[in-house]
DOKE-796453 format. One line per 3 residues: number of its first residue (from 1); their letters; for each residue x, y, z of C-alpha. Coordinates in steps of 0.001 Angstrom, whole numbers, plus 500000, padded with zeros to 6 digits. Example, Ala and Ser with C-alpha at 12.3 -4.5 7.8 and 13.67 -1.06 7.14 Angstrom:
2
1> AS> 512300 495500 507800  513670 498940 507140
END
This chain:
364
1> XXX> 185387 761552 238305  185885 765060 239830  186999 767916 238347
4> XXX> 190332 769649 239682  190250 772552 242269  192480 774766 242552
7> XXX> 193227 776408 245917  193892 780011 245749  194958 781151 249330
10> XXX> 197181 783676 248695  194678 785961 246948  192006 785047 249113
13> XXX> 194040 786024 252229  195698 789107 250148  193201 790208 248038
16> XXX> 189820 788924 248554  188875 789515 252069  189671 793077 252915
19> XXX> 187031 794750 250639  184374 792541 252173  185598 793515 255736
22> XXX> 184300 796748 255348  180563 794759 255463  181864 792952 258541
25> XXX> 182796 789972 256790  185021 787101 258327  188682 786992 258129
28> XXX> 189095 783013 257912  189710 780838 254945  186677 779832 253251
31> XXX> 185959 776865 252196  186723 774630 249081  184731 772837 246617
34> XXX> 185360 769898 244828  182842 769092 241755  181469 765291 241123
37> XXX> 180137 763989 237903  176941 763267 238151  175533 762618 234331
40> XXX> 175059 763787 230775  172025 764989 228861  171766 764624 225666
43> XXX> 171673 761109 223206  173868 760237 219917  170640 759361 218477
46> XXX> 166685 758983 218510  164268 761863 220081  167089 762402 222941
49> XXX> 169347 764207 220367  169809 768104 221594  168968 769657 218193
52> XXX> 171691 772957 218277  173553 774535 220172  172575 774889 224079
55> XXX> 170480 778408 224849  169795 777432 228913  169583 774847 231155
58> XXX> 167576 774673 234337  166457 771991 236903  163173 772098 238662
61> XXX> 161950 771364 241466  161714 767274 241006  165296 767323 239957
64> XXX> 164739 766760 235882  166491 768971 233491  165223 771178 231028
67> XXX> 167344 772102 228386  166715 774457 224926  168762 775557 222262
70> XXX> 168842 778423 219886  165821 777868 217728  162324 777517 217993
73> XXX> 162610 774102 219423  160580 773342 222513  162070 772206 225430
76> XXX> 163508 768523 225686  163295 767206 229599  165630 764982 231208
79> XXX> 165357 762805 234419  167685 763203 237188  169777 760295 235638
82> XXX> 169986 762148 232514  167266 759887 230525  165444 761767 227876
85> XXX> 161500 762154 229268  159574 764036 226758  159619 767564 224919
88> XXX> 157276 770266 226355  154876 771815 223889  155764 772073 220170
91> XXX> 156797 774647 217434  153345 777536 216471  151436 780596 217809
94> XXX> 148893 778894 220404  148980 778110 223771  152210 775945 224665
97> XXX> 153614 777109 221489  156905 778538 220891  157455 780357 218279
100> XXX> 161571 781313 218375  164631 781243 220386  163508 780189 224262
103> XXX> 164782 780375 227949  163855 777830 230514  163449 779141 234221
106> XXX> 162732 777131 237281  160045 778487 239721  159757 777428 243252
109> XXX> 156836 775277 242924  155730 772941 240456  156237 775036 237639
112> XXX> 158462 775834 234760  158277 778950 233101  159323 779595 229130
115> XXX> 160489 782696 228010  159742 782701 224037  161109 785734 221608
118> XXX> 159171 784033 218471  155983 784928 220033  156911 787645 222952
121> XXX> 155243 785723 225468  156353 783957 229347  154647 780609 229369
124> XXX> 154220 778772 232453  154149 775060 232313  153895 772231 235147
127> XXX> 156438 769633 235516  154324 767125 232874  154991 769978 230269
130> XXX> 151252 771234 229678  150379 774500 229660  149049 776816 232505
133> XXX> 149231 780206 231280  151198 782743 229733  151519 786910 229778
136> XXX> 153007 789041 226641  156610 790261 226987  157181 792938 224213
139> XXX> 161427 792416 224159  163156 790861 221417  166296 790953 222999
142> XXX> 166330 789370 226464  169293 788167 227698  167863 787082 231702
145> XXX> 165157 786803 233443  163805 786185 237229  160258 785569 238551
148> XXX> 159191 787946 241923  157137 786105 244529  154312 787323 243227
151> XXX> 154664 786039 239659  155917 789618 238616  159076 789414 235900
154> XXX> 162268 791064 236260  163727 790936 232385  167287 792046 231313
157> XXX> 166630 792872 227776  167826 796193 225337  164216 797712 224716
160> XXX> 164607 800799 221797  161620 802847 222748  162273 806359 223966
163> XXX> 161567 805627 227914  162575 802521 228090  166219 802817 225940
166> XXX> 169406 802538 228075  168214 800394 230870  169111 796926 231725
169> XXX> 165809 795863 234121  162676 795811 233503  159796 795086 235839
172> XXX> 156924 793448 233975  153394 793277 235833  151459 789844 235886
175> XXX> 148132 791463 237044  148146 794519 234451  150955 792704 231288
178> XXX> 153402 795562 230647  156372 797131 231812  155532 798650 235101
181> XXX> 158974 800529 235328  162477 800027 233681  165511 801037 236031
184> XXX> 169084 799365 236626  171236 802621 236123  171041 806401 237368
187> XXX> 171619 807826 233975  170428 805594 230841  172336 805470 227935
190> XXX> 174134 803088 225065  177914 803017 224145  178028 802841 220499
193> XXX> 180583 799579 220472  179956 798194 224094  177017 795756 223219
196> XXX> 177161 794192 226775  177151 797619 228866  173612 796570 229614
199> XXX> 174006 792863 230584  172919 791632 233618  172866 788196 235434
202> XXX> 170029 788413 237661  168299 787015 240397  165383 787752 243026
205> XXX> 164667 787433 246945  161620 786617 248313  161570 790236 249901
208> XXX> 161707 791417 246811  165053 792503 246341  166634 792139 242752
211> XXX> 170415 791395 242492  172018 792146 239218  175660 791266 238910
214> XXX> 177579 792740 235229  179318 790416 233037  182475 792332 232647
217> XXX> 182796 793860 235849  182986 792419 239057  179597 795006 240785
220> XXX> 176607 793861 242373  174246 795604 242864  170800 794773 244665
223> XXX> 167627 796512 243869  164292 797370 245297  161010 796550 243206
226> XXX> 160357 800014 243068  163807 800929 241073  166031 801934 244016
229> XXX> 169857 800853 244748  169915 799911 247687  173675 798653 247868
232> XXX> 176717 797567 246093  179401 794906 246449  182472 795412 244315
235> XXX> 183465 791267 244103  186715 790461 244746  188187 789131 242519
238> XXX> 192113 789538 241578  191623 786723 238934  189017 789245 237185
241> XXX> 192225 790299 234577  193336 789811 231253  196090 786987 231303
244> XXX> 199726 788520 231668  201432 785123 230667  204705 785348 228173
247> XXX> 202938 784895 224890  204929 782624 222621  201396 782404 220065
250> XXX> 200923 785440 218966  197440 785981 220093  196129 790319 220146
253> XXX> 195106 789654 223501  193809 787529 225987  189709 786070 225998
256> XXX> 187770 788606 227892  187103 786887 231430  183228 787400 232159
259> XXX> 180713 786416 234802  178031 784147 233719  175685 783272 236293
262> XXX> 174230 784180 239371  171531 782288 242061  170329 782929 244866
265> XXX> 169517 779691 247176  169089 779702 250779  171309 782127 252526
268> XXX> 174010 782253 249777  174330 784008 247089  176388 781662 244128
271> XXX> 178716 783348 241351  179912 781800 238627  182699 783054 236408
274> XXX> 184642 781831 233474  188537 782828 233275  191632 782414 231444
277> XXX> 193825 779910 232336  197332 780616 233221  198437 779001 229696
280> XXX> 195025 779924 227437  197594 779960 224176  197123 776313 223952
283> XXX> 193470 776613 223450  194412 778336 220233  195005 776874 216511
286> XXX> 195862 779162 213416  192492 779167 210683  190923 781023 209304
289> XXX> 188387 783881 210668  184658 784793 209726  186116 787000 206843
292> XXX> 188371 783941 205678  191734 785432 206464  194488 784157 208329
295> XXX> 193685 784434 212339  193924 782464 215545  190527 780651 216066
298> XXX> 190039 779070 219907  189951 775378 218920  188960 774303 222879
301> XXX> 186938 776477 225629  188288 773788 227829  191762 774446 227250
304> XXX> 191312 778488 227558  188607 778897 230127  188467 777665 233595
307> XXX> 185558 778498 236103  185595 779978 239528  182852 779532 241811
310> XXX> 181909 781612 244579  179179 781432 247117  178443 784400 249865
313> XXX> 176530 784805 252563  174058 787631 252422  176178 789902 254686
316> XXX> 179065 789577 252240  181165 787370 254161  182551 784401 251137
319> XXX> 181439 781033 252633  183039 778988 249994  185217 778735 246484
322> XXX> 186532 776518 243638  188656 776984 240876  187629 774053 238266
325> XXX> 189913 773698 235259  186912 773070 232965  184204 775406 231805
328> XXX> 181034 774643 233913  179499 778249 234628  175763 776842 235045
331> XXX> 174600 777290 238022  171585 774859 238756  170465 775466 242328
334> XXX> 171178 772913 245159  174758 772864 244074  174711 771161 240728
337> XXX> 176214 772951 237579  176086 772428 234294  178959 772561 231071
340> XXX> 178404 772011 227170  179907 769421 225056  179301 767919 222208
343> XXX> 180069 764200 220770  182270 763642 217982  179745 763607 216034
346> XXX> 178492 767160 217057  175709 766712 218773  175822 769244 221807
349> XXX> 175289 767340 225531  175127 769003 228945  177300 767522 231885
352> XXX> 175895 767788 235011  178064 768007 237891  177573 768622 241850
355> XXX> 179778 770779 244062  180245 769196 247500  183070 770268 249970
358> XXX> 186535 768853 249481  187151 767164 252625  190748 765934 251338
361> XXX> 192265 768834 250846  194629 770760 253327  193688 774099 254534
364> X> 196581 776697 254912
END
């Protein structure tokens, strides 16, 4: 089973190319993904059940998958075939304790590291599950995280204290817990209404250099440890619109197309984005809204979103691209991604599918 890819030459050759020029990129056709089904975490019954709806996935560095939802549930581990393995830790206040909502995290060795809000704390965990150690992280609202070298944490997260308010990135210190410095914009400051003017998807180097891509714009922008920008891609991206298709459902507007992940593996940096499709309407059934009046309510991401998936070199040239007509934004190193389902009988599962290069299709 593969998932469809759509070829988009005439904005890559129109639209996506000459901005990267400028940073000596190359003028040929990249090339195109196809995505493979690979398995599905997640059981209809017993201790394999994923109990709510999917917070973050990650794989580490055996291949199992780590998965955790929005609650104080620990995280449940799956093998590379997708067969439920154990749950790390357990609900409470002590060591390899979680205490609220959690993020999973892969680190480059034999580790897994657990960001928990219940208890403000990063846990690190080996690949069994036990616990190794842990350092306090005073945010309540993280949205990302990445791990420096040097064990160092680079958090995305809206912290309301006076020095710290109106920046996206903060540096935590392992050796001395605390924020060491908070950075991510010249001038800091909050847009009454714009909740997500301080996301960031973000991810690290091992020279130290932080990349922080925005959800609703198409900037990158790569950091120094110390707080400086040191550049800034502006991704193109000509499918990075609203949807201008004839609108025979009467729909306000379009869904919001927004970037949702971001890795850094080797020499490429991966982008993943989800995007209207051409017909999103369909996606669309008449209810009822959260106030109980009459409104369109999306019935199926699938049938709104599809996700584009771009990899580039470090000197901005694009190395490769897919268009899948699915939503499967997770990006889980070594070219597998991830999508949410659920059964019929509502229990959420993960797919897990692998990108490999489509060797049938014609280039133009």
């Amino acid at each position: 089973m593969a998932l469809h890819v759509s070829v988009l030459v005439g904005m890559i050759l129109g639209s996506m190319l000459p901005p990267l020029a400028q940073r000596g990129a190359s003028q040929g056709i990249p090339k195109q993904f196809q995505a493979e089904f690979v398995t599905q975490l997640g059981d209809r019954d017993g201790s394999g059940i994923i109990p709510g709806m999917v917070r973050s996935v990650a794989r580490d560095s055996q291949g199992n998958f780590w998965v955790t939802v929005y609650s104080s549930e620990p995280p449940a581990v799956f093998s590379p075939t997708g067969v439920f393995e154990f749950t790390a830790g357990r609900e409470g206040e002590g060591p390899g304790e979680f205490g609220g909502e959690t993020l999973v995290f892969p680190s480059p060795g034999d580790s897994v590291f657990v960001l928990d809000s219940g208890n403000s704390r990063l846990s690190v965990l080996d690949l069994s599950g036990s616990y190794k150690s842990s350092f306090h992280l005073a945010a309540p609202s993280f949205k990302d995280l990445a791990v420096l070298p040097n064990g160092d944490v680079v958090l995305n997260a809206s912290i309301r204290t006076p020095s710290r308010v109106g920046y996206p990135l903060h540096l935590y210190s392992k050796a001395d817990p605390g924020i060491e410095l908070s950075f991510g914009v010249e001038v800091p400051a909050i847009r009454p209404g714009s909740p997500m003017d301080l996301d960031r998807l973000i991810a690290v180097d091992q020279n130290d250099r932080i990349l922080a891509l925005t959800r609703l714009h198409p900037i990158l922008e790569f950091w120094s440890r110390s707080g400086e920008l040191q550049d800034t891609w502006e991704i193109p991206a000509p499918w990075f619109t609203d949807a201008t298709t004839s609108r025979e459902i009467p729909l306000d507007r379009a869904p919001f197309p927004q970037f949702v992940d971001v890795l850094l593996e080797g020499d490429l940096i991966w982008i993943s984005a989800l995007v209207p499709e051409e017909d999103w309407q369909k996606g669309y059934v008449l209810g009822e809204n959260a106030r109980g009046t009459e409104a369109w309510v999306m019935e199926d991401v699938a049938k709104v979103m599809d996700t584009v998936i771009l990899a580039f070199k470090q000197d901005g040239t694009l190395e490769g691209m897919a268009r899948l007509d699915a939503p499967v934004p997770l990006l889980l190193g070594r070219g597998y991604l991830g999508s949410l389902e659920t059964y019929d009988e509502g229990h959420p599962v993960v797919q897990i599918w692998r990108l490999s290069l489509n060797k049938t299709e014609d280039r133009v």
